[in-house]
C-alpha positions as CSV (number, residue, x, y, z in Angstrom):
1,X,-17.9,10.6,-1.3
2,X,-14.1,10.5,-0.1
3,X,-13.0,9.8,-3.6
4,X,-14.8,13.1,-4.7
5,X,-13.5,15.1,-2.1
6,X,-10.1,13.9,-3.1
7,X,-10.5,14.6,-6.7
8,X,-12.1,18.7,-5.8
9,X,-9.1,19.5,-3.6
10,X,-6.9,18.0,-5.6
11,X,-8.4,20.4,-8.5
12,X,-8.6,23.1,-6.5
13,X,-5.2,22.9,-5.1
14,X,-3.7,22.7,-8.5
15,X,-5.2,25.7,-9.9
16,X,-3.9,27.4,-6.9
17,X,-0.7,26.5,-7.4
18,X,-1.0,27.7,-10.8
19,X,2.0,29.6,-11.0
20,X,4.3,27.0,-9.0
21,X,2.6,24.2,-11.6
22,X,5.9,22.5,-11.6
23,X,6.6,22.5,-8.0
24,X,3.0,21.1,-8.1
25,X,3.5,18.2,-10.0
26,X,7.4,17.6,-8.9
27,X,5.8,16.8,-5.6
28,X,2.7,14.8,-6.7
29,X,4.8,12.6,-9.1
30,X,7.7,11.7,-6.2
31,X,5.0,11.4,-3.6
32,X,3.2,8.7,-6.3
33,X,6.6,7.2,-7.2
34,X,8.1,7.3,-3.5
35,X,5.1,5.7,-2.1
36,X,3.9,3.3,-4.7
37,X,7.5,1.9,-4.2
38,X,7.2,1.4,-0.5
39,X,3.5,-0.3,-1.0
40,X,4.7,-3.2,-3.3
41,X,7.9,-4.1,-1.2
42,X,6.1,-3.6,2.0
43,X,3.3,-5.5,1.2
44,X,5.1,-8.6,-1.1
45,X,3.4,-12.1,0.2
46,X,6.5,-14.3,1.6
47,X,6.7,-17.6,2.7
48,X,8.3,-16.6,5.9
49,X,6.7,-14.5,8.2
50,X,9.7,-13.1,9.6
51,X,10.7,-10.9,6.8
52,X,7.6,-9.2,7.5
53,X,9.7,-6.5,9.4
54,X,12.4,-6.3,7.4
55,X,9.9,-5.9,4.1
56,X,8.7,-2.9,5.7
57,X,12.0,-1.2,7.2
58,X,13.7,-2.1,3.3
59,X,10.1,0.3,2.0
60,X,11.0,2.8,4.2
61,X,14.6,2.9,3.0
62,X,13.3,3.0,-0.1
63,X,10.4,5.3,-0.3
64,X,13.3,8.1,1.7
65,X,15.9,6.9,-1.3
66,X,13.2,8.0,-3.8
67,X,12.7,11.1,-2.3
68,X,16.0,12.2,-2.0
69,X,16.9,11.4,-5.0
70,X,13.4,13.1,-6.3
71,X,14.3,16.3,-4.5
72,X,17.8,16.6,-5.7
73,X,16.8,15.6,-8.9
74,X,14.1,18.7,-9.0
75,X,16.4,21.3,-7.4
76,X,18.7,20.6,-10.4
77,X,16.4,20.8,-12.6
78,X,15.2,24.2,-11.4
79,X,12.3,22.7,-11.6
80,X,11.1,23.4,-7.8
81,X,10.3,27.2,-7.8
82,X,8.3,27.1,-4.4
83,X,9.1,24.5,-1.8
84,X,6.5,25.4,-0.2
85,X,4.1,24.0,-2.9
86,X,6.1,21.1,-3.2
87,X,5.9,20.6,0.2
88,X,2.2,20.6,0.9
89,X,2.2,18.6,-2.5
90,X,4.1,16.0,-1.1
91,X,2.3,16.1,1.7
92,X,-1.2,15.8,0.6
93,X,-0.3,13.1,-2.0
94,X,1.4,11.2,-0.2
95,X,-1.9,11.2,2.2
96,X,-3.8,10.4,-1.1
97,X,-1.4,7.5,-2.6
98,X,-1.6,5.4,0.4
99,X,-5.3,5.6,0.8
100,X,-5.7,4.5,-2.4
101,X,-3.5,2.0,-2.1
102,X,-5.1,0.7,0.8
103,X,-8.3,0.8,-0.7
104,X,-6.6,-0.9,-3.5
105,X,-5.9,-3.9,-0.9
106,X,-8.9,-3.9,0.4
107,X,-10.9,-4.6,-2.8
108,X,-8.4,-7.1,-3.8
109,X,-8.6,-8.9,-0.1
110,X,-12.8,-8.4,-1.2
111,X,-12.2,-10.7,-3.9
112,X,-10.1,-13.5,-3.1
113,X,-12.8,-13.8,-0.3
114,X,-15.6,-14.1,-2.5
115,X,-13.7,-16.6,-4.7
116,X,-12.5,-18.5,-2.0
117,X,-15.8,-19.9,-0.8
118,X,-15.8,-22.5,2.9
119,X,-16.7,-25.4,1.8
120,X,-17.2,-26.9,5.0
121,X,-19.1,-24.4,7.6
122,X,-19.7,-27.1,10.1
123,X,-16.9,-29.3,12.2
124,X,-16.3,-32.6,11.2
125,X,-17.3,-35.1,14.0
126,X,-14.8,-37.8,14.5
127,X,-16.0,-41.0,16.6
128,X,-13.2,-43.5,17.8
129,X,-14.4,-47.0,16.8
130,X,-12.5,-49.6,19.4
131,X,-12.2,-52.6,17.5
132,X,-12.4,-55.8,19.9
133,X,-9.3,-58.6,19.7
134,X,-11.0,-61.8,18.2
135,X,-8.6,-64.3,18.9
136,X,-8.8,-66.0,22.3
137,X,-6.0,-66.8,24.5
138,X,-5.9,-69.7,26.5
Protein backbone atom coordinates (compact mmCIF):
# COMPACT_ATOMS: atom_id res chain seq x y z
CA UNK A 1 0.00 0.00 0.00
CA UNK A 2 2.87 2.58 1.08
CA UNK A 3 5.00 1.34 -1.74
CA UNK A 4 2.15 2.32 -4.20
CA UNK A 5 1.47 5.53 -2.82
CA UNK A 6 5.13 6.24 -3.18
CA UNK A 7 5.40 5.13 -6.72
CA UNK A 8 1.71 7.55 -7.77
CA UNK A 9 3.29 10.62 -6.24
CA UNK A 10 6.31 10.08 -7.33
CA UNK A 11 4.59 9.78 -10.99
CA UNK A 12 2.54 12.48 -10.43
CA UNK A 13 5.09 14.81 -9.17
CA UNK A 14 7.30 14.20 -12.04
CA UNK A 15 4.82 14.98 -14.69
CA UNK A 16 4.23 18.11 -12.82
CA UNK A 17 7.50 19.11 -12.87
CA UNK A 18 7.49 18.53 -16.44
CA UNK A 19 9.10 21.54 -17.53
CA UNK A 20 11.72 21.72 -14.51
CA UNK A 21 12.45 17.77 -15.59
CA UNK A 22 16.05 18.38 -14.76
CA UNK A 23 15.68 20.16 -11.60
CA UNK A 24 13.46 17.07 -11.03
CA UNK A 25 15.82 14.50 -11.38
CA UNK A 26 19.10 16.70 -10.15
CA UNK A 27 17.30 16.51 -6.82
CA UNK A 28 16.11 12.88 -6.92
CA UNK A 29 19.56 11.57 -8.03
CA UNK A 30 21.60 13.67 -5.07
CA UNK A 31 18.94 12.91 -2.61
CA UNK A 32 19.48 8.88 -3.72
CA UNK A 33 23.30 9.38 -3.88
CA UNK A 34 23.49 11.72 -0.68
CA UNK A 35 21.49 9.37 1.36
CA UNK A 36 22.46 5.96 0.16
CA UNK A 37 25.97 7.18 1.24
CA UNK A 38 24.98 8.08 4.73
CA UNK A 39 23.00 4.55 5.12
CA UNK A 40 26.11 2.26 4.38
CA UNK A 41 28.62 4.22 6.64
CA UNK A 42 26.00 4.77 9.31
CA UNK A 43 24.91 1.52 9.46
CA UNK A 44 28.59 -0.57 8.83
CA UNK A 45 28.70 -3.61 11.56
CA UNK A 46 31.92 -2.89 13.82
CA UNK A 47 33.51 -4.78 16.33
CA UNK A 48 33.53 -1.93 18.75
CA UNK A 49 30.53 -0.41 19.80
CA UNK A 50 31.90 2.88 20.37
CA UNK A 51 32.33 3.93 16.88
CA UNK A 52 28.75 3.60 16.71
CA UNK A 53 28.52 7.56 17.19
CA UNK A 54 31.15 8.49 15.30
CA UNK A 55 29.78 6.03 12.15
CA UNK A 56 26.83 8.22 12.23
CA UNK A 57 28.35 11.85 12.75
CA UNK A 58 31.18 10.71 9.72
CA UNK A 59 27.29 9.89 7.43
CA UNK A 60 26.22 13.10 8.27
CA UNK A 61 29.44 14.76 7.11
CA UNK A 62 29.10 12.93 4.29
CA UNK A 63 25.61 12.89 3.13
CA UNK A 64 26.04 17.26 3.58
CA UNK A 65 29.50 16.78 1.45
CA UNK A 66 27.47 15.04 -1.24
CA UNK A 67 25.03 17.56 -1.30
CA UNK A 68 27.04 20.38 -1.61
CA UNK A 69 29.02 19.15 -3.87
CA UNK A 70 25.64 17.92 -5.87
CA UNK A 71 24.21 21.42 -5.72
CA UNK A 72 27.27 23.18 -6.91
CA UNK A 73 27.80 20.70 -9.37
CA UNK A 74 24.00 21.30 -10.76
CA UNK A 75 24.16 25.20 -10.59
CA UNK A 76 27.20 24.85 -12.99
CA UNK A 77 25.79 22.80 -14.98
CA UNK A 78 22.76 25.06 -15.52
CA UNK A 79 21.10 22.24 -14.92
CA UNK A 80 18.86 23.47 -11.92
CA UNK A 81 16.26 25.83 -13.61
CA UNK A 82 13.77 25.82 -10.52
CA UNK A 83 15.09 25.35 -7.05
CA UNK A 84 12.07 25.20 -6.05
CA UNK A 85 11.57 21.71 -7.79
CA UNK A 86 14.74 20.66 -6.71
CA UNK A 87 13.96 21.48 -3.43
CA UNK A 88 10.80 19.63 -2.80
CA UNK A 89 12.59 16.93 -4.91
CA UNK A 90 15.14 16.63 -2.48
CA UNK A 91 12.95 16.74 -0.01
CA UNK A 92 10.48 14.04 -0.83
CA UNK A 93 13.31 11.65 -1.89
CA UNK A 94 15.16 11.93 0.56
CA UNK A 95 11.87 11.00 2.65
CA UNK A 96 11.56 8.09 0.14
CA UNK A 97 15.40 6.73 0.16
CA UNK A 98 15.56 6.28 3.70
CA UNK A 99 12.28 4.44 4.03
CA UNK A 100 13.39 2.23 1.72
CA UNK A 101 16.39 1.79 3.12
CA UNK A 102 15.01 0.97 6.29
CA UNK A 103 12.67 -1.36 4.93
CA UNK A 104 15.68 -2.71 3.22
CA UNK A 105 17.15 -3.48 6.88
CA UNK A 106 14.30 -4.68 8.12
CA UNK A 107 13.89 -7.58 5.55
CA UNK A 108 17.46 -8.36 5.82
CA UNK A 109 17.26 -8.31 9.88
CA UNK A 110 13.88 -10.83 8.80
CA UNK A 111 16.28 -13.13 7.44
CA UNK A 112 19.14 -13.65 9.43
CA UNK A 113 16.38 -14.38 12.07
CA UNK A 114 14.84 -17.01 10.23
CA UNK A 115 18.23 -18.63 9.42
CA UNK A 116 19.52 -18.22 12.66
CA UNK A 117 17.18 -20.71 14.38
CA UNK A 118 17.59 -21.16 18.86
CA UNK A 119 18.60 -24.18 19.26
CA UNK A 120 18.17 -24.35 22.77
CA UNK A 121 14.63 -22.65 23.96
CA UNK A 122 14.83 -24.01 27.47
CA UNK A 123 17.78 -23.23 30.27
CA UNK A 124 20.20 -25.62 30.95
CA UNK A 125 19.98 -26.96 34.57
CA UNK A 126 23.24 -27.27 36.21
CA UNK A 127 23.32 -29.52 39.59
CA UNK A 128 26.59 -29.31 41.80
CA UNK A 129 27.62 -32.84 42.53
CA UNK A 130 29.89 -32.65 45.96
CA UNK A 131 32.21 -35.42 45.67
CA UNK A 132 33.00 -36.93 49.26
CA UNK A 133 37.09 -37.25 50.38
CA UNK A 134 37.65 -41.13 50.61
CA UNK A 135 40.73 -41.30 52.36
CA UNK A 136 40.58 -41.32 56.11
CA UNK A 137 42.65 -39.47 58.39
CA UNK A 138 43.78 -40.71 61.53
Amino acid sequence: MIFGLIILLSIVAGILSGEHFHSFMAGFGIAAVAIGTAYWLAFRTTRYPQLALLMLLVAMVAKLVITVTGVIWVVKADLLSSPFVFSLSYLFFSIVVSYGYFKLREYQMSITEKRNPVIFATPIKRTAILIAPTTTTP
